[in-house]
N, C-alpha and C positions, 0 to 999 in steps of 0.2 A: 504494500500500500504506500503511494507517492509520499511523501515528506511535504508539506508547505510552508510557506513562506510566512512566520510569526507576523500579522499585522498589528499597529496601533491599539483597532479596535475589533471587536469580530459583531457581526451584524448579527447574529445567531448562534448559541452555544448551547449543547443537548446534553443533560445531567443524568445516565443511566445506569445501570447495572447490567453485569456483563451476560445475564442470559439471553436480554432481547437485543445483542447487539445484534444480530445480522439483520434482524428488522428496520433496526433505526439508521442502521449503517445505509440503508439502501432509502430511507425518507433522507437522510441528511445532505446523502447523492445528489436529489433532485433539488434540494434548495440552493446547495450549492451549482448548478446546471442555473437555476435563475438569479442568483447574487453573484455569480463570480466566485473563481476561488479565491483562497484565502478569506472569504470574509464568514465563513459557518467554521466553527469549535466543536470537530467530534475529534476526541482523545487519542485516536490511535494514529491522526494525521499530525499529531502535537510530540508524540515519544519524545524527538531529539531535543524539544522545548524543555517539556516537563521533568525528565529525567534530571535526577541529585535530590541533596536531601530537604530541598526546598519545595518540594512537588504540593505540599499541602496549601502556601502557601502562594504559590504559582495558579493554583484550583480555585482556591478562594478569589483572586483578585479578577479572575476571568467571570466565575460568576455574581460578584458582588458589583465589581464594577466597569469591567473591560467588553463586554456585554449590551447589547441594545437590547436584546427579547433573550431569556433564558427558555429551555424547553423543558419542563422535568418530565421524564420519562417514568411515568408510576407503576408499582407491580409490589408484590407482597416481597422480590426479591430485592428492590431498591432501598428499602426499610433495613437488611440484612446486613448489611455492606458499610464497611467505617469508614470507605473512603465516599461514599452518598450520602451520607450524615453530616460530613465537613464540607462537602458541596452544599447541600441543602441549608446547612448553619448561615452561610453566603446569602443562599437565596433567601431565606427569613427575614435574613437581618433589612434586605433590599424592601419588603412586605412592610417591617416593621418601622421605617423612616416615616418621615412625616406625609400622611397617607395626598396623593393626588391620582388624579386617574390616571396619570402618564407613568407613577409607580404601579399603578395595578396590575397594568395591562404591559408591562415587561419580562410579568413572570404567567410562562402558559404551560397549564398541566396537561399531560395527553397520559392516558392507559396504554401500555401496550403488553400489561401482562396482568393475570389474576393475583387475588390478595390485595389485603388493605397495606397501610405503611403506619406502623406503629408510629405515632408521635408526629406526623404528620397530616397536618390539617388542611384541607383546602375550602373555604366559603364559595364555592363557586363550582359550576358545570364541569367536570372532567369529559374532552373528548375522550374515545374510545379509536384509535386509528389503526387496531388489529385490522376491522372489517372495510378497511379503507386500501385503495392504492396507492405506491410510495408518491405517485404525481399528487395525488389527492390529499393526501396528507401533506404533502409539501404547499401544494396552494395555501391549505386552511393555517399554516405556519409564518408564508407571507403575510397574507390578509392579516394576521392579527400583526406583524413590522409594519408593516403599512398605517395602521389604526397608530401605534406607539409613535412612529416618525409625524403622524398628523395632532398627533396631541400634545410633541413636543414643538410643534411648528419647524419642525426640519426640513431644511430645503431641500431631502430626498424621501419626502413624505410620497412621494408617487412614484413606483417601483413596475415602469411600463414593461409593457408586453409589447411583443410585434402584432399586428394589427390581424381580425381572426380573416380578413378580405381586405382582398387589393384592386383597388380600380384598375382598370383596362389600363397600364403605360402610353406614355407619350410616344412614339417610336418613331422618329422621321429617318428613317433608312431603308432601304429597299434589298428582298432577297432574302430576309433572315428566319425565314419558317418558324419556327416555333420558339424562337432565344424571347419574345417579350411574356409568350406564357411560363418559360422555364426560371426566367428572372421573377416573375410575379407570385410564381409558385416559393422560390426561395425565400422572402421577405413574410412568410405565412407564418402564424406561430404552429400552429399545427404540425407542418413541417417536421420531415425528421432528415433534411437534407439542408445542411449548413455550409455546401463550400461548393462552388462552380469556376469550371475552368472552361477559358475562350480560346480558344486554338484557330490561328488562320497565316498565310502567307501574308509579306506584305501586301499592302494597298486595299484590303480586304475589309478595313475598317473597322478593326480593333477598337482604337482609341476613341474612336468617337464613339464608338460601343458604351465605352466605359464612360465617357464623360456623361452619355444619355440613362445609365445605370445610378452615377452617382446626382444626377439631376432628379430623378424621381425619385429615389431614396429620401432624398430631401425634401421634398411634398410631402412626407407620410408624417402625421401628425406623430412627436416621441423618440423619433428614429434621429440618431446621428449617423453622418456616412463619412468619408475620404478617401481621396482616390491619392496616391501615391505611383509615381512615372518614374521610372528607374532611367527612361530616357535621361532624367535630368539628373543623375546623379553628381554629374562632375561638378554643380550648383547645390551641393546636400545641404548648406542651410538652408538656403531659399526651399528648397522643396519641401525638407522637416518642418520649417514655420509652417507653411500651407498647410501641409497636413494636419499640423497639430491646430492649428485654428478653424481647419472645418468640424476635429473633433471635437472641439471647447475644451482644450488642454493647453497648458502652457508649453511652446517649443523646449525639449528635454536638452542640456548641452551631452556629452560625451567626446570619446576617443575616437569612436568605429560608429561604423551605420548600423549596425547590428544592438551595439548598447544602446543606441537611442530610439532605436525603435522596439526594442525589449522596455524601456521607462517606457514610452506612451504607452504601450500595453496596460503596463501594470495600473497605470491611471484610469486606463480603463473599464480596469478588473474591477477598482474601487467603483466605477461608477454605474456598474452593469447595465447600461443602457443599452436598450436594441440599437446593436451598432451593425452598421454595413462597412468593410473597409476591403477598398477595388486597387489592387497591385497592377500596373500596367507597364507593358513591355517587360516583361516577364525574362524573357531572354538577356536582356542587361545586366539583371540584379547581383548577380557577382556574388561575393560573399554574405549576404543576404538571404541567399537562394536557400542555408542551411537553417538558418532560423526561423525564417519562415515553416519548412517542412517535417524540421526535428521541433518547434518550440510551437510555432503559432497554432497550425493545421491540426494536432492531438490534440488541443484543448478543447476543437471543438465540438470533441466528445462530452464535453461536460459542460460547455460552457454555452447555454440556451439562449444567450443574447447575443450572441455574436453572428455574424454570416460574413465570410471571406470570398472575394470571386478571383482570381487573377487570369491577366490576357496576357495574351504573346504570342510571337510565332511557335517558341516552346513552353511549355506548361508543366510542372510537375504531374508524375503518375501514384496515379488513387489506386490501382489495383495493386493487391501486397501489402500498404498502406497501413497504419497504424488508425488512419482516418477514412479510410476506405466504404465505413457503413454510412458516413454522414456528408459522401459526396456522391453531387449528381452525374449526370453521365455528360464526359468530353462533350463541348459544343465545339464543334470543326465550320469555320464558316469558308464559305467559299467567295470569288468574286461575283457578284451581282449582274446580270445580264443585263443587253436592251431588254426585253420581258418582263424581266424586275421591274426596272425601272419605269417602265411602261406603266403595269399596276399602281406602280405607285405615285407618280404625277395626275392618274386619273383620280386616286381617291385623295390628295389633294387639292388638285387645279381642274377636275371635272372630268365627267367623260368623252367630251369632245378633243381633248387631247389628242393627238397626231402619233402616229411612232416618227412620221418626220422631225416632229419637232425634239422629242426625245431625244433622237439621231443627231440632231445638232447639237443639243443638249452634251450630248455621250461627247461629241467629237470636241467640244471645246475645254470638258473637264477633263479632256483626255482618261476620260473611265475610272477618275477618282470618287471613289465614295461622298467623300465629306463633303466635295465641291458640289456633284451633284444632288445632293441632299439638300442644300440651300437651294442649284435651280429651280429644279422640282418638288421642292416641297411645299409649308402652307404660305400665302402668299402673304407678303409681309410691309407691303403698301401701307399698312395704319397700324404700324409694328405697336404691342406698349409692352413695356416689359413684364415676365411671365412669373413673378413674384405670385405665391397663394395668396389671397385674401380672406380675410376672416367673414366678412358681413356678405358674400356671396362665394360660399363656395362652389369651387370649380373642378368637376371629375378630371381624374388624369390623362383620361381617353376624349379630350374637349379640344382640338386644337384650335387655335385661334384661325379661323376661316374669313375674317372680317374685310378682307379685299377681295376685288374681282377677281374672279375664275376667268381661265385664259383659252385658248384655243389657237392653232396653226393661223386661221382665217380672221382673227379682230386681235392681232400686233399690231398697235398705232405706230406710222412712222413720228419719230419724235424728231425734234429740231435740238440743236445745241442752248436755243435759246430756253427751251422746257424743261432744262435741268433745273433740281432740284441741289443748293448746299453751299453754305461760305467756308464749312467746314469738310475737308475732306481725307475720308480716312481709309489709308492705304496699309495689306494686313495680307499675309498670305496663309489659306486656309488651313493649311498641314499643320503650320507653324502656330498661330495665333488666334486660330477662330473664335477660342471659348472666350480669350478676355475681350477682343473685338466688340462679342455680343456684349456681354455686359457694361466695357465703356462707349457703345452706341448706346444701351438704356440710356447712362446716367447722362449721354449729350443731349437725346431728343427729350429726357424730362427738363433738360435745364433752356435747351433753345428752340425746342420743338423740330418734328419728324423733317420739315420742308428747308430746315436750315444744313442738314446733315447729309454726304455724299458717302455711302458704302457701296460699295460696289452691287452685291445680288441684292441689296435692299432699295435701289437706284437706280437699276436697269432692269429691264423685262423683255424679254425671250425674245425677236425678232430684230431688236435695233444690234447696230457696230459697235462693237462693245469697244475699240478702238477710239471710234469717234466722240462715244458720250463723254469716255474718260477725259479724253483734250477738253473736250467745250467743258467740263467740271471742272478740271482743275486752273482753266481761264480765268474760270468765275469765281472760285474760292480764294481766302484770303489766307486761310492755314492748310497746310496738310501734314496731318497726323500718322508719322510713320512708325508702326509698330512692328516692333522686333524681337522675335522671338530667340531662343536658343538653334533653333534649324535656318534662322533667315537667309545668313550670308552661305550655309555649306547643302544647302537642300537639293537635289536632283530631279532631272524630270526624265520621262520612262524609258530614256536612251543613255542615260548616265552623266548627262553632261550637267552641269550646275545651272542652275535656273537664270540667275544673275550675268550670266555669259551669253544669254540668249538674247539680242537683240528685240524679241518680239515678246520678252515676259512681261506679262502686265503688270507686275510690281514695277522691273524696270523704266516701263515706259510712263506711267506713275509720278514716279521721282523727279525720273526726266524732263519733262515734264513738267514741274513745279520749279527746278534749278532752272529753266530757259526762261523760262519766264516771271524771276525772282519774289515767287510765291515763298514768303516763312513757313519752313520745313521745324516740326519738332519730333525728332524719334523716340517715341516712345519704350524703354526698357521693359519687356516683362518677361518674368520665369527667371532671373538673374541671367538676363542675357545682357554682353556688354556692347558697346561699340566699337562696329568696325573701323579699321585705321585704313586709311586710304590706299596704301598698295594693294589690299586688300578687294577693295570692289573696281569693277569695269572705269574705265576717267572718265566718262560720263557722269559716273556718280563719286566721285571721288569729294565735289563739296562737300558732302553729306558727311564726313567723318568732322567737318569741324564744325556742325551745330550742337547747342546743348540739347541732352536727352535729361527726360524724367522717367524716372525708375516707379515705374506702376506694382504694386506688391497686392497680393491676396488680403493682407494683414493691414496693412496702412490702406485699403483701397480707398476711402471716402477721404480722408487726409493728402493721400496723392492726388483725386481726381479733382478734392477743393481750389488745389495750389493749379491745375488745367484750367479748372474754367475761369479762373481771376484774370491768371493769363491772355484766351480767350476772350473773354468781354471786353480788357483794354485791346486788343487787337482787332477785333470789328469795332468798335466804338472809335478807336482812329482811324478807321478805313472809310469814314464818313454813312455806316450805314449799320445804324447798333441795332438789336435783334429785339 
């Protein structure tokens, strides 16, 4: 039987005698399965604690006062036993303090054996949890820590569950059969499948898998999620903060990436919340890859609040596995067809959808998932950000449909003068999509939708996607260059570096905004830095001597204050404030 980790405090401690241990051994199980370990006191997980000749005294302090809810396990054989007596003297004395209900309700008697207990009195209902299940018994063990934490007004007076129903997920990707039932299925409490692995080659659309996993995760009322990208390790504080600020923990310092991601754990254990935590690019993790599969993945045999997925081109193997019962089966994705794709442009943008225009579609994201996810997907003409709201809620299967439906046949030709944007913001989808979205909310709440140029949220399926960008970026007074950590070394599907292509539209972008001495500001995020001028094509070589702001997960609202200050003196001396 494993050894744990002596905490602080234990959240539940069970006071028995040793005939009904295997009984209570297996209730103790299941509470521990919903608190986390280390926070339940059954004695034989304690030996290397308790052991010397202080054991009495060590017993006492656990059930007097180290203790949130004591359990005494009653039976005519609990009464017999001198070390249940000096337990019990503990719990008395706890009874006997100055009476509150929050004293009452810390000491909870259950039966699990016959016979009374000489000298022990209890004014109150003893359950009986012989005739019970160890789950069922474990619930009625919560519920009453739940009752104790709400009487003592502690802030973890609510001891959530995963939710017993999942709304339909959001899903904007195309091609993936059954991965939003298999993901919605995972998030179940019911469930007895806590760990899914995403398998696919590149360009397959992995990552955006996992950002659209840890996006509805976060919808679910209780649920903490974080997605953690081994892409970005060579950036491990930066990615540790993020992590640790999606889970509401403070970033852990250490030596190794392994000790710090073993601390946020253990804060986690403390906080047993229904936690989802998404490892992406799986294949990078390096020495990581052992803790993960020797440390993290076993616990989730025990550990009921947790669910793990991780993606990559390689995946650890569940079969053999020490965790092998509580993981679902490999998801292998494949790349996405025209068909796919097809499907899926009609049940966003209608059924009059074309496979022409798909095709065009296909041939200009060059068969990228993520890319064509934005063409094709819900149309975003009266975009507002997808924030849950409390006074109307909104199923997770609701996409926002709020612009027109398009078809091959009603593409308005647009004129350069019909552009929309002073602000224009340049972002390439591999590298930067997810904070893109988010500092396009914070620009269109601050200057509205018709002030803002993003690319697939600014142009629509028939025009030259060449020409809009020129006539934007004429008319814009900023453009917003964000740079990820893949910016400057990204490829495109013939191996050559994106930024060496004459026709890349990031490139031409820039370009673009230097000829026509538009204020360029690069935006830092993911701890990406800037490039030094030999470094990109001399076309864009100005670009390495503007100042950048460093956009952080953690500072986001403090970074994007210090943008739009900036910002407003910059259209307001351009003779035309917003």
């Amino acid at each position: 039987m494993s050894a744990r980790q002596v905490p602080r405090r234990f959240a539940v401690a069970f006071s028995l005698a040793g005939e009904q241990r295997l009984l209570v051994l297996a209730v103790a199980q299941e509470v521990e399965a919903i608190l986390g370990q280390s926070t339940v006191f059954y004695d034989d997980w304690y030996t290397h604690w308790l052991a010397g000749s202080d054991t009495d005294l060590l017993l006492q302090s656990v059930y007097g006062e180290r203790a949130e809810l004591v359990v005494v396990c009653v039976s005519g054989a609990y009464g017999d036993k001198p070390w249940t007596h000096t337990e019990h003297q503990a719990v008395r004395a706890r009874l006997q303090q100055p009476a509150t209900a929050e004293d009452r309700l810390r000491v909870l008697p259950v039966r699990v054996g016959d016979g009374e207990v000489q000298g022990i009195l209890f004014n109150e209902i003893v359950p009986d949890i012989r005739d019970k299940t160890p789950v069922q018994a474990a619930e009625l063990i919560v519920s009453r820590l739940n009752l104790v934490r709400a009487s003592a007004a502690d802030s973890k007076s609510t001891l959530a569950r995963w939710p017993s129903d999942i709304p339909v997920p959001q899903w904007p990707m195309a091609g993936n059969g059954e991965a939003p039932n298999i993901f919605a299925s995972l998030l179940r409490d019911a469930t007895s499948e806590r760990a899914l692995l995403v398998q696919g080659e590149s360009e397959t659309g992995k990552s955006y898998m996992a950002e659209q996993m840890l996006r509805n995760a976060m919808l679910l009322p209780g649920v903490v999620a974080g997605r953690f990208d081994f892409k970005s390790k060579t950036n491990i504080d930066v990615e540790i903060e993020a992590f640790s600020r999606l889970l509401g923990i403070e970033p852990p310092t250490g030596h190794t990436l392994n000790e710090r991601l073993a601390k946020i754990f253990r804060e986690l254990q403390v906080q047993a919340k229904p936690t989802l935590l998404v490892f992406d690019t799986y294949e990078a993790a390096g020495e990581a890859k052992d803790w993960i599969e020797n440390v993290l993945l076993p616990h989730l045999l025990t550990a009921r609040w947790l669910r793990v997925i991780i993606v990559g081109q390689s995946v650890p193997t569940s079969a053999g596995s020490t965790w092998e019962s509580v993981a679902a089966s490999t998801l292998t994705l494949q790349l996405p067809g025209l068909d796919d794709w097809l499907a899926y442009g009609r049940v966003n943008r209608g059924e009059t959808l074309s496979p022409g225009v798909v095709m065009q579609a296909y041939d200009h994201a060059d068969g990228k998932p993520t890319v064509l996810a934005d063409l094709l997907g819900p149309h975003r003409a009266d975009h507002k950000p997808t924030f849950p709201r409390h006074d109307t809620p909104r199923g997770l299967d609701e996409p926002d449909v709020s612009g027109p439906q398009f078809s091959d046949n009603i593409l308005p030709e647009r004129t350069p003068t019909s552009v929309a944007g002073q602000i224009f913001v340049s972002y390439r989808r591999d590298d930067t999509a997810y904070p893109s979205g988010w500092l396009f909310d914070k620009l269109t709440q601050h200057f509205g939708k018709n002030q803002i140029f993003k690319d697939i949220d600014s142009i629509r399926l028939g025009d030259d996607f060449a020409d809009v960008i020129t006539a934007a970026v004429e008319r814009c007074e900023v453009l917003l260059a964000l740079i990820g950590q893949r910016w400057l070394t990204c490829t495109d599907k013939d191996g050559r570096r994106c930024l060496d292509n004459p026709n890349d539209f990031v490139r031409l972008e820039i370009e673009a905004a230097i000829v026509r001495n538009v204020r360029i500001i690069p935006i830092l995020v993911e701890g990406a830095s800037m490039p030094h001028a030999d470094e990109l094509p001399p076309s864009l070589a100005k670009l390495a001597r503007r100042q950048a702001l460093e956009l952080s997960p953690s500072r986001f609202d403090f970074d994007t204050s210090r943008l739009l200050r900036v910002l407003d003196t910059t259209i307001f001396q351009a003779g035309d404030p917003h």
